[in-house]
C-alpha positions in Angstrom: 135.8 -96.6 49.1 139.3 -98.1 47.5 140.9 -96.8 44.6 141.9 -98.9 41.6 145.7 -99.8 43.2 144.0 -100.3 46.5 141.8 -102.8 44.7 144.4 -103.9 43.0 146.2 -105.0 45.8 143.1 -106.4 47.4 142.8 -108.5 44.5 146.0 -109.8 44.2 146.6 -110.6 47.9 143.4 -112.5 48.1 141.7 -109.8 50.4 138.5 -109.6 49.0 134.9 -111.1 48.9 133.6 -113.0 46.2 131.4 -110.3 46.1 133.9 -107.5 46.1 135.9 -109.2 43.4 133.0 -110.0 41.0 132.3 -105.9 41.6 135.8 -104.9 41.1 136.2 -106.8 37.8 133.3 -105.9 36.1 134.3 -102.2 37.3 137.2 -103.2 35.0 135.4 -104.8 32.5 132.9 -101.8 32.3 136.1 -99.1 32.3 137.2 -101.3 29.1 140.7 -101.6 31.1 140.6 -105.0 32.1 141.5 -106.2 28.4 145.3 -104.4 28.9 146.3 -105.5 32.3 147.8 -108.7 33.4 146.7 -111.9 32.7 145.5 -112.4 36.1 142.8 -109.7 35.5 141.8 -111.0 31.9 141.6 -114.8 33.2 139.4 -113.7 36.0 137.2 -111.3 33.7 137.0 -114.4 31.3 136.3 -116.7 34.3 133.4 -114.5 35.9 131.9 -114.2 32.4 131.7 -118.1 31.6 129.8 -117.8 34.7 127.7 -114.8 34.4 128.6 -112.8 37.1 130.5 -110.1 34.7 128.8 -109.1 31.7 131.0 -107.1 28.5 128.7 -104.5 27.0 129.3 -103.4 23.9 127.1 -100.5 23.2 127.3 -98.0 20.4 125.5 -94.6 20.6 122.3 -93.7 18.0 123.7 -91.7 15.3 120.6 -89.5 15.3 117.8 -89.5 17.5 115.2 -89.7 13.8 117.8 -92.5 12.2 116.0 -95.1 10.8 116.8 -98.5 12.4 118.5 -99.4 9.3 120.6 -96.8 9.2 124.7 -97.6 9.1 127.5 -95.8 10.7 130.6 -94.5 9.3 132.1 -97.3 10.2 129.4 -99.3 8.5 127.3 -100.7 11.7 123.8 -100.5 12.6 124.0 -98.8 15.8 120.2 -100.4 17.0 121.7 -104.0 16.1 121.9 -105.8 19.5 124.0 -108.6 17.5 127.0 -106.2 18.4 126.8 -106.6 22.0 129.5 -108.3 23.2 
């Protein structure tokens, strides 16, 4: 319906629902964009999160469909360990 300045505006002019807020920063939080905006953004992210109404999903891809669930990554993670999850 809005675009991301429309939101944007929305947000900062207090325009939205509690609803519409809590959807708009988790869109942010799920676009990974939220963590280089202003500090507005970031507190409110942070906020919504102590709360649980935004969620930060960190989730890295299988490195082969037959990997053993032991199996690291080139960067030396399990990808199948949920302790990454943000």
């Amino acid at each position: 319906m809005f675009g991301i300045l429309q939101k944007m505006d929305r947000f900062s002019n207090k325009l939205m629902t509690q609803d519409e807020r809590i959807d708009f920063i988790q869109e942010l939080v799920d676009e990974n964009m939220v963590w280089e905006m202003h500090s507005k953004y970031i507190d409110e992210a942070l906020f919504l999160m102590g709360q649980g109404k935004v969620v930060d999903m960190v989730l890295r891809r299988a490195i082969d469909n037959d990997a053993p669930r032991n199996q690291k990554d080139a960067a030396g993670y399990n990808p199948f360990d949920t302790a990454l999850c943000g």
